[in-house]
NUKOL-741835 format. One record per residue: x, y, z of N, C-alpha, C, O in turn; residue in one letter. Coordinates in steps of 0.02 Angstrom, whole numbers, plus 32768, in hexadecimal, padded with zeros to 4 digits. Atoms other than C-alpha are relative to their C-alpha. Layout:
N
XYZXYZXYZXYZa;...
END
This chain:
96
80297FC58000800080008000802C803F80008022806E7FD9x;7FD77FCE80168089806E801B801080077FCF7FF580367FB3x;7FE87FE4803D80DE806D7F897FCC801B7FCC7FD180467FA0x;80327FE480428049807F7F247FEE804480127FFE806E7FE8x;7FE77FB37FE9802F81287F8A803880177FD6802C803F7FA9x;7FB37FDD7FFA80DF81517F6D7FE980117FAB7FDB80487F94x;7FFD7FFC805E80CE81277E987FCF803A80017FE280657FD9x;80417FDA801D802F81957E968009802680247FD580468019x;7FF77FCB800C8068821B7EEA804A80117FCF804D804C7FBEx;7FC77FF4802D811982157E7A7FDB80047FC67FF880267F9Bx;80087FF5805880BD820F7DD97FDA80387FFB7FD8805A7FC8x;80177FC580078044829A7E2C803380347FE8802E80537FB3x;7FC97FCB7FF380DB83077E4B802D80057FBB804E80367FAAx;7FD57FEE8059812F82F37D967FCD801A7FCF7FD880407FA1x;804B7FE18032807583127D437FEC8056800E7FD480837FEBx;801B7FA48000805C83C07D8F804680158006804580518015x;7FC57FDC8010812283E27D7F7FF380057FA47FEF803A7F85x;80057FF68043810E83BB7CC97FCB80307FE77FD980567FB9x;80257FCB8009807E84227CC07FF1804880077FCC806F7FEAx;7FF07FA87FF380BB84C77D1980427FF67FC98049801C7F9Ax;7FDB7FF58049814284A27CA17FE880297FAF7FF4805D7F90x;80207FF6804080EB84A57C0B7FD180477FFA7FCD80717FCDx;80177F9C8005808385497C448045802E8003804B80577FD6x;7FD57FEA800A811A858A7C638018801C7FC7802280597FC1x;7FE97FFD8041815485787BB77FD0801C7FC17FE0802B7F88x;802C7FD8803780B485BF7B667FEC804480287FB5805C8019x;80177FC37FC880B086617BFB7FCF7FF9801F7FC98022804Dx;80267FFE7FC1802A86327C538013800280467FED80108075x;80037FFE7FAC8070862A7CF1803D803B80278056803D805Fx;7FE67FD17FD480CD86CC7CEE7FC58035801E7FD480568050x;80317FE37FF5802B87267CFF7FE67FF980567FCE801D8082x;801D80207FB4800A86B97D95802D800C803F801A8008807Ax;7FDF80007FD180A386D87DEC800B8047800B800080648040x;80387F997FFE8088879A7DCE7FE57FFE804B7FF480118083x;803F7FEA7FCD7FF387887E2580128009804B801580358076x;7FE380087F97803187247ECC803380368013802D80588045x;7FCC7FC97FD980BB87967EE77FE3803F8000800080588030x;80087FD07FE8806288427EE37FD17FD980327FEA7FEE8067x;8023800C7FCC7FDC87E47F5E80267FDA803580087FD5806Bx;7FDF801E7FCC804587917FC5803F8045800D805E8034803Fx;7FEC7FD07FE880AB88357FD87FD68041801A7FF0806F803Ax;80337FDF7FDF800F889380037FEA7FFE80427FDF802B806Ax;800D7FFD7FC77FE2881D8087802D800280328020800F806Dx;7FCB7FF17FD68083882080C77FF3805780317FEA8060806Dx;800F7FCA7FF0806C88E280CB7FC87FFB803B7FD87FFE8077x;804E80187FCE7FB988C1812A80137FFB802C8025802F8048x;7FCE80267FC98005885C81AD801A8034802580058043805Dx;7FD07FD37FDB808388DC81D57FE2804680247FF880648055x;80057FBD80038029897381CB7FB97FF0804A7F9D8018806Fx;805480087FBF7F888913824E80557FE8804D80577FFD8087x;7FE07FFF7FC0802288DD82C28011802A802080188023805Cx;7FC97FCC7FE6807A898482D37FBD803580327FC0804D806Ax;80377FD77FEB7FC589E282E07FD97FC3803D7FA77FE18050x;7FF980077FD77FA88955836A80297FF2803680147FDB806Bx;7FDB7FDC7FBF803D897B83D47FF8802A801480038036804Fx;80077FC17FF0800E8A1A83C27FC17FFA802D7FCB80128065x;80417FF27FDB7F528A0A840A801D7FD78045800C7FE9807Ex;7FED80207FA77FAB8991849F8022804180137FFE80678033x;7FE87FE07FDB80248A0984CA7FD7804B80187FF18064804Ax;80227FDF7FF57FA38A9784D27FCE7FE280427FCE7FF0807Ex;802380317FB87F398A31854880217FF6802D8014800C8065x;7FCF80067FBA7FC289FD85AC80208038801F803780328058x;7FFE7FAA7FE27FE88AC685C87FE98019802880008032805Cx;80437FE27FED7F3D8AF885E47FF57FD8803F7FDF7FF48071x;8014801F7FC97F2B8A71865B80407FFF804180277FF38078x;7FD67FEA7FEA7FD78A9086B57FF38044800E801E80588036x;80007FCD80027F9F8B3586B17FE18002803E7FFF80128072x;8026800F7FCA7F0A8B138722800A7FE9803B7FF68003806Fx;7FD8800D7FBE7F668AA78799802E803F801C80178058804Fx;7FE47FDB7FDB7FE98B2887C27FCD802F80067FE3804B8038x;80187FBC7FD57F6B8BB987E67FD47FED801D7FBB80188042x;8026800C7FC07EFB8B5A8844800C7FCD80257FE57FBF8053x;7FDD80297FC67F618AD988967FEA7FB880067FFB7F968037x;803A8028800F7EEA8A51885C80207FB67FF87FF77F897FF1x;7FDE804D7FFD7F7389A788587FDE7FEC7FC67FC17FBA7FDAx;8010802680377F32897487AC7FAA80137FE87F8F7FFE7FB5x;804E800B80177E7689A087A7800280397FBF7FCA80477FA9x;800C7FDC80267EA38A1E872280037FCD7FAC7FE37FD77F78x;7FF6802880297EE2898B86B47FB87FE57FFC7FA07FF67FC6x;8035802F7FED7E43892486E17FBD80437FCA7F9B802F7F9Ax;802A7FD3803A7DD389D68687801E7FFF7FC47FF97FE17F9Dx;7FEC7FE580417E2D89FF85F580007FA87FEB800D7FA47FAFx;800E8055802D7E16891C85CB7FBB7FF7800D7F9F7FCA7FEDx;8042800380067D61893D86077FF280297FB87FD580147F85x;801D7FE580527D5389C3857980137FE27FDF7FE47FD57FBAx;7FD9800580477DCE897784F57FC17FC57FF47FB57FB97FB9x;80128032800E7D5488E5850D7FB980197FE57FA180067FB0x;80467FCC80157CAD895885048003800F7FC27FD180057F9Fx;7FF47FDC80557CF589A6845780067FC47FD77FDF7FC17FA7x;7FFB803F80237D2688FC84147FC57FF17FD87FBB7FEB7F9Cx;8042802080107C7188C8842D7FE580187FD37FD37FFA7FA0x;802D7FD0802B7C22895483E4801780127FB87FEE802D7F94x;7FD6800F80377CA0894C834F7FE47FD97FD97FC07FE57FA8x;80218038800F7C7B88A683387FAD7FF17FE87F987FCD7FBBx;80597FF380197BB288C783317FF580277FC47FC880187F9Dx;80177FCF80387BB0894882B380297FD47FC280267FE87F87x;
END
């Protein structure tokens, strides 16, 4: 049983090599590789640009809520509001 696996994926794997071959050789598949690379450098972009803009919204929170502790002396309950709102806005995000 194995080997017969094994043959049938080896003869898969030479059937669609021979076949990106052969597009190859009539341009079809520079069109295609075009494509993936501006989208796959887009989402790259994406990615980067939602990580940086959420460090940014943590470290704003973690300010605001540092902020609160030191002027009212509060041992953490300022952290504990500013994750009650972030969680409030989420929701209401999320609904609309």
């Amino acid at each position: 049983m194995q080997e017969g696996t094994i043959d049938f994926l080896c003869g898969l794997s030479k059937s669609i090599i021979q076949g990106l071959s052969e597009a190859h050789k009539r341009g079809i598949g520079d069109d295609i590789v075009e494509g993936i690379e501006k989208s796959r450098k887009k989402l790259f972009t994406i990615g980067v640009s939602i990580s940086i803009v959420g460090s940014g919204f943590f470290l704003i929170l973690w300010g605001i809520a540092s902020a609160i502790d030191a002027v009212f002396a509060m041992k953490g309950f300022g952290f504990v509001l500013i994750g009650i709102l972030a969680v409030l806005i989420g929701a209401l995000v999320y609904k609309k």
